[in-house]
N, C-alpha and C positions, 0 to 999 in steps of 0.2 A: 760574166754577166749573169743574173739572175734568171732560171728558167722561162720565168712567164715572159722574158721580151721576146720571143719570135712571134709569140703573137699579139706585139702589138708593135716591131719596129717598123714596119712595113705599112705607113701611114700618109694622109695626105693631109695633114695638119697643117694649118697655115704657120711659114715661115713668119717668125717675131725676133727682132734682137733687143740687148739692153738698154737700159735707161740708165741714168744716177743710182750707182751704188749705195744703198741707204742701210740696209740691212742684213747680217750676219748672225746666221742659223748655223746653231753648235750642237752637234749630234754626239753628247759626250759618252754614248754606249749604248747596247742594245738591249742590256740588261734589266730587267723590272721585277718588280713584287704581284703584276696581275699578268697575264695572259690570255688581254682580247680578242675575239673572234673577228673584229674588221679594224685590226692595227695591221697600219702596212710596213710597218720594221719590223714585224714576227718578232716583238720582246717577247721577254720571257724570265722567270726567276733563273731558268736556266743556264741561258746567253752568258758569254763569258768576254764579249769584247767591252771594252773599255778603255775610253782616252788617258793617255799617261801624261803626267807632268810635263812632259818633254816638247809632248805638243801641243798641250795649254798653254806652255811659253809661247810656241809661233803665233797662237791667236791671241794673246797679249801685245806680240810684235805687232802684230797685225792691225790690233784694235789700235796701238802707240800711233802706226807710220799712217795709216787713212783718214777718210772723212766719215766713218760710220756713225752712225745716231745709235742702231737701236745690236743689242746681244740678245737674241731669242736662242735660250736654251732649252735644249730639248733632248730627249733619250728615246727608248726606253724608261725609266724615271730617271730623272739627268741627277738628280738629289742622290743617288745612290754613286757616284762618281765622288772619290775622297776629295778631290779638288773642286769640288760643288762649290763651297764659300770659297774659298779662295779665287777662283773665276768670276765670280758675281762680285764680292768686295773690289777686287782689282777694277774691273767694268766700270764700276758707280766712282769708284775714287774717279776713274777719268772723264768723267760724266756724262756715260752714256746711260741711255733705258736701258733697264734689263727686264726681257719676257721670260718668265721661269713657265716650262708646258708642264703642269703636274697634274698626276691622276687623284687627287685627293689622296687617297687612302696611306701615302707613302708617308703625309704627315703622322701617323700612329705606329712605325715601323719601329722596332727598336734603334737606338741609336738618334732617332730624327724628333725627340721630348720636345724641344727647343727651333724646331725647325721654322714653324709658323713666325714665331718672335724673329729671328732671324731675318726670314724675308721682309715683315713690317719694319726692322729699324733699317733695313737696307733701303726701303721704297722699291720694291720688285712688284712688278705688275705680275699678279699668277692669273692666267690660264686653264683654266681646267676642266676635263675631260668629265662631263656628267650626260650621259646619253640620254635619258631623260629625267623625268620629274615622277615617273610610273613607278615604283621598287618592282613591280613583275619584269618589266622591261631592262631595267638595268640587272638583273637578276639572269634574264636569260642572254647579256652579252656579255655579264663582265664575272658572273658568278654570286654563290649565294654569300652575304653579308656586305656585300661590295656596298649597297645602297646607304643602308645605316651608317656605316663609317664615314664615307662623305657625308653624309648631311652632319654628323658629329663634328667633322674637319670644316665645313660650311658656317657651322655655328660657332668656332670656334676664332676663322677666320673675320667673321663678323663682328666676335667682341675684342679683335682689335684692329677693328675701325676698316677693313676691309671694305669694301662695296655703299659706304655708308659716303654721304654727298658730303662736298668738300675735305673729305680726309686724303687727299691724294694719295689714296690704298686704293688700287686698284681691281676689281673680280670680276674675271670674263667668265665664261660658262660654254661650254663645247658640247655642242647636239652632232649626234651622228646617225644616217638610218637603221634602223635594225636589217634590211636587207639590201635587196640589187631594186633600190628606188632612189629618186634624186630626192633630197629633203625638201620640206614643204618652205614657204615660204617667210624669210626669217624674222621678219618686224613683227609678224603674225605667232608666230612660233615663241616668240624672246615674250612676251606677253601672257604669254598662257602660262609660259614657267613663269614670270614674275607671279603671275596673281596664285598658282598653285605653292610654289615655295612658299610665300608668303604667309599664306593661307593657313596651312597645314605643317609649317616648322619652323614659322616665324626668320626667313632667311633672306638677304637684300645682296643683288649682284649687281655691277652695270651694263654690261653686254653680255648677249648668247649670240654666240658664233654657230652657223649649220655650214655643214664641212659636206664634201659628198664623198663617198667611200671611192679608193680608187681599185680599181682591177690588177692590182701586185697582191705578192706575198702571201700573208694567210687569208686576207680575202678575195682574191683572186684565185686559190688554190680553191677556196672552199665555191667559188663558182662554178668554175669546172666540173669540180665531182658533181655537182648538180646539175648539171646541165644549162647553168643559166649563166656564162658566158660571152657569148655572143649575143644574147638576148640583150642582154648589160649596155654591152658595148654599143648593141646597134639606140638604145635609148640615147647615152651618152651624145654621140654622133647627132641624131635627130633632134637636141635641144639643145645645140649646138647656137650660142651667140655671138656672132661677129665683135658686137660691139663691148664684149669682155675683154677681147684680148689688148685693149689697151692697158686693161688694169689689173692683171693677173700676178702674181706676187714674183714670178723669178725675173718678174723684168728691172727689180729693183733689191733683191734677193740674191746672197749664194750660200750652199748648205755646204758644210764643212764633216765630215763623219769623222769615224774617235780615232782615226790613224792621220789626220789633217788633209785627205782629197777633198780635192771640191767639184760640188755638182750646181749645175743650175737651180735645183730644188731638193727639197727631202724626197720627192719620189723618184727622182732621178738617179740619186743615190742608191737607192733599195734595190733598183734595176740595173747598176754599175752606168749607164749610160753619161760617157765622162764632159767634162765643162763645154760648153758651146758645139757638141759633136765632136769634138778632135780625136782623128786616131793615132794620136803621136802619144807617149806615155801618160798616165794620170796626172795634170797638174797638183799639185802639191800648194796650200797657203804662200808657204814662204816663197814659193816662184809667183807672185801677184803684190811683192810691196811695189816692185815697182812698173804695175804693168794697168793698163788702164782700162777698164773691161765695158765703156760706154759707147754704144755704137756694136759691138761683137753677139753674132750669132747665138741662140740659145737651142740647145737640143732640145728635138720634140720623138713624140712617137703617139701612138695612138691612146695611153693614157692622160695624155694633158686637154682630150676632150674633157676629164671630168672637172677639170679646172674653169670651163668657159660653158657648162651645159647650164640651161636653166638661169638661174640667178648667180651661176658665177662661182666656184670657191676656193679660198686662200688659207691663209694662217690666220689672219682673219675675215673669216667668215664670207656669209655672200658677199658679193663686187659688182650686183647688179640691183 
């Protein structure tokens, strides 16, 4: 288990169990092209884990034997996994959605010329992580040039028909805060980037998702050393809304990492905290074709306040 859980297994989170199975989040590697300051799977160009063929077949099986709707793929940049298309093509053949989570930038990586095109003849709804509309801001989390190249990828994805009304191309946009603050409010927020992209780079998305930063991994590390920790936590806790937890994403959700365990969520994961609490070995995909997971427990700990503080947040976005 991940060091930061002792401080936070030790919780009084309200007990939640699942709902209908609807959706399967594929964490095909940890590996990426950037190295953000509040990514809580600590990618990295470095990271060297990566899902193998072997166990994209079980989530093949997987997708074959259930009732899932939606393939939300996700990494690190999940596009850098050789079996990227081959996952997504197989998906849409069976005609599920597929969410590709992409940091923009990874469409200009060598190798990925063709990338964008790809996703538009697939119909892939992309997701993508643009912390703001500022370039000083994205600048100071994600690194210098980070800004440009998205809005290049932005524009790029727009002129094929991307975000543009009735093209069933989909473009979400993901706000995250720059510190240990809960994001402001998202209908408010989605508005200001509309009229600011707009404005100044001529660029049209249909939803901003605001996500709140969780207290794992690198940003949770980078709490600590600052001393603002607890301070985090005790906010979290304090904007704490009841009436979120009806609608919180792992009640309908399970995340699969690039060796095929499964966790309640992708944070769940990051912190090893295995399916529904169980201290019996890691379940594994292929031990769930024939197991029924509606009605069963979901692990909590003191992280999945930030999932219910405030306005709520999910994969997407606020939930309140």
């Amino acid at each position: 288990m991940h060091a930061m859980l002792h401080r936070l297994a030790v919780s009084d989170f309200p007990a939640i169990a699942r709902a209908r199975l609807e959706t399967l989040q594929v964490n095909l590697g940890y590996r990426c092209n950037q190295a953000c300051l509040h990514c809580h799977v600590n990618a990295s160009p470095q990271r060297k884990e990566i899902m193998g063929r072997e166990t994209i077949e079980h989530v093949i099986a997987f997708l074959r034997h259930g009732e899932i709707k939606n393939l939300d793929v996700t990494g690190g940049a999940p596009e850098l996994n050789p079996d990227f298309r081959y996952l997504v093509e197989t998906a849409r053949g069976l005609g599920l959605h597929v969410i590709d989570r992409c940091n923009l930038t990874i469409l200009e990586e060598p190798g990925q010329e063709d990338l964008a095109v790809f996703l538009a003849d697939q119909r892939v709804e992309v997701t993508a992580s643009l912390p703001c509309y500022l370039e000083e801001n994205v600048t100071r989390q994600r690194g210098e040039g980070v800004f440009a190249t998205s809005i290049r990828v932005l524009k790029r994805l727009n002129a094929l028909g991307y975000g543009a009304p009735d093209s069933g191309l989909t473009l979400n946009l993901v706000f995250n805060p720059q510190g240990p603050v809960l994001p402001p409010p998202q209908a408010a927020l989605e508005e200001t980037y509309r009229r600011e992209l707009k404005t100044h780079h001529g660029i049209v998305f249909d939803r901003l998702y605001t996500i709140t930063n969780m207290p794992i991994q690198r940003f949770g590390s980078t709490l600590v050393s600052k001393g603002q920790f607890h301070g985090y936590m005790k906010l979290l806790r304090e904007s704490h809304r009841k009436a979120n937890l009806e609608q919180v994403m792992c009640r309908s959700l399970i995340s699969v990492d690039w060796r095929g365990y499964v966790y309640d969520c992708d944070f769940n994961q990051m912190l090893g905290l295995p399916l529904g609490g169980d201290t019996k070995p890691r379940t594994h995909l292929s031990d769930l074709l024939q197991r029924d997971l509606e009605g069963q427990p979901i692990a909590v700990a003191d992280h999945c306040y930030g999932c219910t503080a405030g306005g709520g947040s999910s994969c997407g976005g606020a939930i309140s």
